[in-house]
C-alpha positions in Angstrom: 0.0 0.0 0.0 1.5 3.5 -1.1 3.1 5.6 2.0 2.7 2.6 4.2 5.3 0.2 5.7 4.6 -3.5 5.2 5.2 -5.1 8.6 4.5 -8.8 7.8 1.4 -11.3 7.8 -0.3 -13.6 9.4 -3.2 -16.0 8.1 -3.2 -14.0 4.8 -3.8 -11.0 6.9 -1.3 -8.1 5.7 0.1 -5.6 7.9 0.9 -2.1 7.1 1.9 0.9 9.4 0.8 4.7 7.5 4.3 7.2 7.7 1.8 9.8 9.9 2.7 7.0 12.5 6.0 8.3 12.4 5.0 11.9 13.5 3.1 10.5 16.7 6.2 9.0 17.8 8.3 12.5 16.7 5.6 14.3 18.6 5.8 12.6 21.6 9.7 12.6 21.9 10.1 16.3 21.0 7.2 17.4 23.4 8.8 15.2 26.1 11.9 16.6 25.4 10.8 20.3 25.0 9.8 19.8 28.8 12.8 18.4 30.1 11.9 15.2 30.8 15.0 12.5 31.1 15.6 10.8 28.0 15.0 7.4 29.8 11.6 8.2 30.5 11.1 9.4 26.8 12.2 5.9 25.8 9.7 3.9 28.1 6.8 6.4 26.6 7.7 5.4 23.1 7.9 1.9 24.1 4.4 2.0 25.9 2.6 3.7 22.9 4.7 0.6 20.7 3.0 -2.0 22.8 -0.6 0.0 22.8 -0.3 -0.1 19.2 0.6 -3.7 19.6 -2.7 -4.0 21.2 -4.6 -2.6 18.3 -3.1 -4.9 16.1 -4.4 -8.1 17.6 -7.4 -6.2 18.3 -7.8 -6.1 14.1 -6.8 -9.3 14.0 -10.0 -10.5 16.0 -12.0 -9.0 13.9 -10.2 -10.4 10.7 -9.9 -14.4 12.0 -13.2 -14.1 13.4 -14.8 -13.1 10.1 -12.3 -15.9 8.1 -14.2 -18.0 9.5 -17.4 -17.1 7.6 -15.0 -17.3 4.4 -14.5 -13.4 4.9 -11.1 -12.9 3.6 -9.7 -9.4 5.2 -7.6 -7.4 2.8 -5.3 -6.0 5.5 -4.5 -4.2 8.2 -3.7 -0.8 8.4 -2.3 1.2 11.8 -2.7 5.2 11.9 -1.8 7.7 14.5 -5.7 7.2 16.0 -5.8 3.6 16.0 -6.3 0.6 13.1 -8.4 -0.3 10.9 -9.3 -4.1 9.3 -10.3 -4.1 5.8 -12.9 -6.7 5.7 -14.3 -7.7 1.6 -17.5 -7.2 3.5 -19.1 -7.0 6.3 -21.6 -10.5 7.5 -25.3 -9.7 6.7 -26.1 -12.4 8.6 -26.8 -10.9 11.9 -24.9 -13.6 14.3 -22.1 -13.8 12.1 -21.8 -9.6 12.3 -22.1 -10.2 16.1 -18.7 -12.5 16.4 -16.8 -10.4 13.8 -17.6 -7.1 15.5 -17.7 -8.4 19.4 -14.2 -10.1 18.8 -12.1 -6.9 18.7 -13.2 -5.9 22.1 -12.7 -9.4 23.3 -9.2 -9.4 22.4 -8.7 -6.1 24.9 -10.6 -7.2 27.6 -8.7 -10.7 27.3 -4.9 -8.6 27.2 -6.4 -6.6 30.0 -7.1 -9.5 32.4 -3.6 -11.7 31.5 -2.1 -8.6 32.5 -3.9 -8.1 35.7 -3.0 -11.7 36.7 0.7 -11.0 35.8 0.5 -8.0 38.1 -1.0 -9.4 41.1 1.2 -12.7 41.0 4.3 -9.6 40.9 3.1 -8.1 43.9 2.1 -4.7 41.5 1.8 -1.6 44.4 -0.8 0.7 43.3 1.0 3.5 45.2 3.5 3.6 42.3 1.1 5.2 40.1 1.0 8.3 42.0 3.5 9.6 40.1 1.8 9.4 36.8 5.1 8.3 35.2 5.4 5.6 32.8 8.7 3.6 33.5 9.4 -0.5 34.4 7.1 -0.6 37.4 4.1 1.0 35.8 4.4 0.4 32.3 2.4 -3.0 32.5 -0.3 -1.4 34.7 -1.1 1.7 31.9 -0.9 -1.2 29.5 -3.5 -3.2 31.1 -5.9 0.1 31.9 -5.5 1.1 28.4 -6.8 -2.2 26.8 -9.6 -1.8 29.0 -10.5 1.9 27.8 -10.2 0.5 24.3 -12.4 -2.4 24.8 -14.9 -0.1 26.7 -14.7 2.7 24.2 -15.0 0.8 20.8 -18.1 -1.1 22.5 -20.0 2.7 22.4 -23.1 2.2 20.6 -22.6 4.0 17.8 -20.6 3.8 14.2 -18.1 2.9 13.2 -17.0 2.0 16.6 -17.6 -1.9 16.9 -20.7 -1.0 19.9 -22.5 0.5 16.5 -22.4 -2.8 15.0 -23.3 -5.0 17.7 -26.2 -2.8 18.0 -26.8 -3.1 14.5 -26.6 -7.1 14.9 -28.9 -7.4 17.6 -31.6 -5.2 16.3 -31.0 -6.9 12.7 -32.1 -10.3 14.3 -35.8 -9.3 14.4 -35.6 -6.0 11.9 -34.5 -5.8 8.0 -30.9 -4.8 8.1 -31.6 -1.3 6.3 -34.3 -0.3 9.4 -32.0 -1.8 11.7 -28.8 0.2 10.4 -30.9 3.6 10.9 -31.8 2.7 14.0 -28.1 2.2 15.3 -27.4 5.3 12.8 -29.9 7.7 14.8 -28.4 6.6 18.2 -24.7 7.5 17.2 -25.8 10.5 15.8 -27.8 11.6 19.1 -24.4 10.1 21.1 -22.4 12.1 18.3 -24.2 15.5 19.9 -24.2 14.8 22.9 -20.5 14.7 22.8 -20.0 17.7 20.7 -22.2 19.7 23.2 -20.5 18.0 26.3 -17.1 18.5 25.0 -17.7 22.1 24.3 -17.9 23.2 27.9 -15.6 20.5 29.2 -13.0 18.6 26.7 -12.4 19.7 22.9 -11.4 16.0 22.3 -15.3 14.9 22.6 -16.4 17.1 19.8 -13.8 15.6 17.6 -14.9 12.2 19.0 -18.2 13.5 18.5 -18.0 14.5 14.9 -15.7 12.1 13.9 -19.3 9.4 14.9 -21.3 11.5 13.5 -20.1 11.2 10.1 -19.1 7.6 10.0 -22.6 7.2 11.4 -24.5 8.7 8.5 -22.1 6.9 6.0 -23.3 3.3 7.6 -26.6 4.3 7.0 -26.2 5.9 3.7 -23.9 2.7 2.2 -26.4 -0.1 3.8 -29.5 1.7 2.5 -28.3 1.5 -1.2 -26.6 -1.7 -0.1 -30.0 -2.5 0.6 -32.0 -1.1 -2.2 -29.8 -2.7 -5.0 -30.8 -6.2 -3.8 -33.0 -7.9 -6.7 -31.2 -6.2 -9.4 -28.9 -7.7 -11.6 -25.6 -5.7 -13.7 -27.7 -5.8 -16.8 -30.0 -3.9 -14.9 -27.5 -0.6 -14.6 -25.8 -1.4 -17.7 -23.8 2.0 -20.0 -24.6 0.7 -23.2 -23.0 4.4 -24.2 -19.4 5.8 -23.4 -16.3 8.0 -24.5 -14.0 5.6 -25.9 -10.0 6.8 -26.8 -7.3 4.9 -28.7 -4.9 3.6 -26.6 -2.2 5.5 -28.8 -3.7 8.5 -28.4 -2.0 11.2 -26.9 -3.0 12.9 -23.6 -4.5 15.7 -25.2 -7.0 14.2 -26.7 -8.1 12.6 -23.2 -7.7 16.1 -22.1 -9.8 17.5 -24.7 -13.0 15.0 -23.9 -12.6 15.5 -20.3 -13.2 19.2 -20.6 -15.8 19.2 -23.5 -18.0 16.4 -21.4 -19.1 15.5 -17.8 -17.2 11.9 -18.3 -14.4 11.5 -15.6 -13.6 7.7 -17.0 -13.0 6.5 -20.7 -12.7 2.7 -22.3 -9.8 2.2 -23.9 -9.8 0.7 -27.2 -7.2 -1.2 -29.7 -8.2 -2.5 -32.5 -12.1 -1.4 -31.8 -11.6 -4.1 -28.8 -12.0 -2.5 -25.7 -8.8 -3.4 -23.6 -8.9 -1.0 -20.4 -9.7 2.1 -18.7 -8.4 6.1 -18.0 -9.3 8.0 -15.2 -9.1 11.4 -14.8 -6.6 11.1 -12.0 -4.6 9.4 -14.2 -4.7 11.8 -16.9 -3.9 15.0 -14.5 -1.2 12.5 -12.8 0.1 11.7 -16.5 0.1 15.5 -17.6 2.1 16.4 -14.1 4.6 13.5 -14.9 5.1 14.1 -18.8 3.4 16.1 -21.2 0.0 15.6 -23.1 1.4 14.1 -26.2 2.4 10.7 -24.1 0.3 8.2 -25.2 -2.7 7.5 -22.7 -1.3 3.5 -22.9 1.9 4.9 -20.8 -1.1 5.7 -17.8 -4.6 4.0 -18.4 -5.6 0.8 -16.4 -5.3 -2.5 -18.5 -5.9 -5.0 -15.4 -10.3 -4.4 -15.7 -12.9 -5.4 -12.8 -14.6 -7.8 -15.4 -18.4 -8.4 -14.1 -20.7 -10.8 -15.7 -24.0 -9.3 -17.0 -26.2 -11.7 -14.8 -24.5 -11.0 -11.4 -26.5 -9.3 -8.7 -26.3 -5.6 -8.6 -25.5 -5.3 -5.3 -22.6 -8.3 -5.1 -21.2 -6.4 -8.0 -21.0 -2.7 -6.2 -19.7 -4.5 -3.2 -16.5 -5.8 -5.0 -16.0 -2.1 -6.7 -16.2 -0.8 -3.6 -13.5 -3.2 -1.9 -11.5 -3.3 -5.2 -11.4 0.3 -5.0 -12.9 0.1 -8.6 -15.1 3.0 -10.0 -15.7 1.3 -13.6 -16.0 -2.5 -14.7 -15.9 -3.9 -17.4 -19.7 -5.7 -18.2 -19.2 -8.7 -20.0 -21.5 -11.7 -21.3 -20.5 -15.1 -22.8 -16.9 -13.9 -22.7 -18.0 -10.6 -24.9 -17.5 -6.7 -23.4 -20.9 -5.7 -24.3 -20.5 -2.2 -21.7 -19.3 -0.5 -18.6 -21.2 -0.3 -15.0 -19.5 2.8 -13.2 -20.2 3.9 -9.7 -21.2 7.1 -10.0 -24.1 5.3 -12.4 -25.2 3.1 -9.6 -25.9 6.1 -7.2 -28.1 7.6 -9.9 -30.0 4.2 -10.8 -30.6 4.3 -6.9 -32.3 7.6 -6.9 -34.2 6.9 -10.5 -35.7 3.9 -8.9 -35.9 5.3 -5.2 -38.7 7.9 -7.2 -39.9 5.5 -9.5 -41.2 3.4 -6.2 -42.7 6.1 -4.2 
């Protein structure tokens, strides 16, 4: 993955670590410094955020082996400066099976949290040392422990896209269709989402990003189930472009250029030989023009690897691997033939045609 650091894998499960990590750890040195503080102490910091993030990891990874074994492959594993995130192909519809796969990331925490606890009662921990507030040998296991609790505690809020806003969402899916269930655990975050934004104003500015940061992921759940949900007994042929700007794949930049500013088209098929052999993006045509010049050839920077789709495919199976493929056009195809393209941007707009059409 680009600007990411590839730590290793584990049942098929990639790793990766974003750079911005790297300015958390610069942060906290320089601040630590900046005050004075004794370089050892600096070092066992560093080292306790390392472990914590340790702890996120295997948090992900509950999530990701819980939902292998619904034959949910997870594409990796990805650790920012706020925390991780598991890329799931999808997430269970089956209510039970969403359950495990979002309950098991918490699970992980609270079991870390409770080996640790043994380990420090067996070593005779003394509670006193934490009066200092000081992270060094003594303590280190103890803020450890207490922070895999406030991580288990804290993703288990009832709202998305913490894992409590998919629990909720399971539960209530049991006895509700998903879509009315989703909204329901959608309207809860977002009433959580105020209430921290409002509580944070007088009291801690962290909550109303916390509170925001719900908010939104909250109204994207509901927004992505509900076409999720609405695309269901459709197939591809249903949302089929039969029409579409088409370049030659010798043809310079300019040209690409030309159509991208004289139409509302921000994709084009590519075509040799009147075949139609892959795609151009307009992010790869302002990337081309910023590398090169607009006479190189569009073949030097279009896609010819295709998300190939067969026509009779259900709709919404087919927007689901776009979405995880990170794939705005497909190629449609039927009895090995291209007969056209299905593009995102299409989908949302056969959802609202047929949103009207049914009211």
């Amino acid at each position: 993955m680009k600007l990411s650091l590839y730590l290793g894998s584990y049942k098929n499960v990639k790793v990766f670590i974003h750079w911005t990590f790297s300015i958390l750890l610069l942060w906290i040195i320089i601040s630590n410094w900046r005050q004075g503080i004794p370089a050892a102490d600096i070092g066992w910091t560093v080292l306790f955020v390392l472990l914590l993030f340790v702890c996120v990891v295997l948090h992900e990874f509950g999530h990701a082996l819980a939902a292998q074994r619904y034959g949910i492959q997870t594409k990796d594993i990805i650790l920012y400066p706020i925390g991780g995130v598991a890329r799931l192909e999808k997430i269970p519809e089956d209510p039970k099976q969403e359950l495990w796969v979002a309950i098991a990331g918490p699970l992980v925490n609270v079991f870390i949290f409770l080996v640790l606890s043994v380990v420090l009662t067996f070593t005779g921990f003394n509670l006193e040392s934490l009066e200092e507030l000081k992270i060094n040998p003594s303590t280190i296991l103890m803020y450890l422990a207490s922070a895999n609790l406030i991580l288990a505690v804290f993703n288990l809020i009832p709202a998305f896209p913490m894992d409590g806003g998919r629990i909720l969402r399971a539960f209530l899916a049991i006895r509700l269709p998903r879509a009315k269930a989703t909204q329901i655990a959608g309207g809860i975050g977002q009433f959580l989402a105020i209430f921290f934004v409002f509580f944070g104003l007088f009291n801690n500015p962290i909550l109303v990003l916390i509170g925001i940061f719900i908010f939104l992921g909250a109204s994207a759940e509901v927004s992505h189930t509900q076409q999720q949900s609405f695309l269901k007994g459709y197939k591809v042929k249903d949302a089929i472009m039969m029409r579409f700007p088409i370049l030659a794949f010798d043809a310079p930049l300019s040209k690409a250029v030309e159509k991208l500013l004289n139409s509302q088209a921000t994709h084009f098929v590519i075509v040799k030989d009147d075949v139609a052999v892959g795609t151009l993006s307009r992010n790869q045509i302002i990337q081309g023009l910023k590398e090169n010049d607009e006479m190189l050839p569009v073949e030097k920077v279009a896609d010819f690897s295709p998300l190939k789709i067969e026509t009779e495919q259900d709709l919404d199976e087919a927007w689901r691997v776009m979405m995880t493929k990170n794939k705005k056009v497909a190629f449609i195809i039927e009895n090995g033939h291209f007969l056209g393209i299905l593009d995102q941007e299409n989908i949302s707009e056969f959802v609202m045609v047929k949103s009207a059409l049914s009211k």
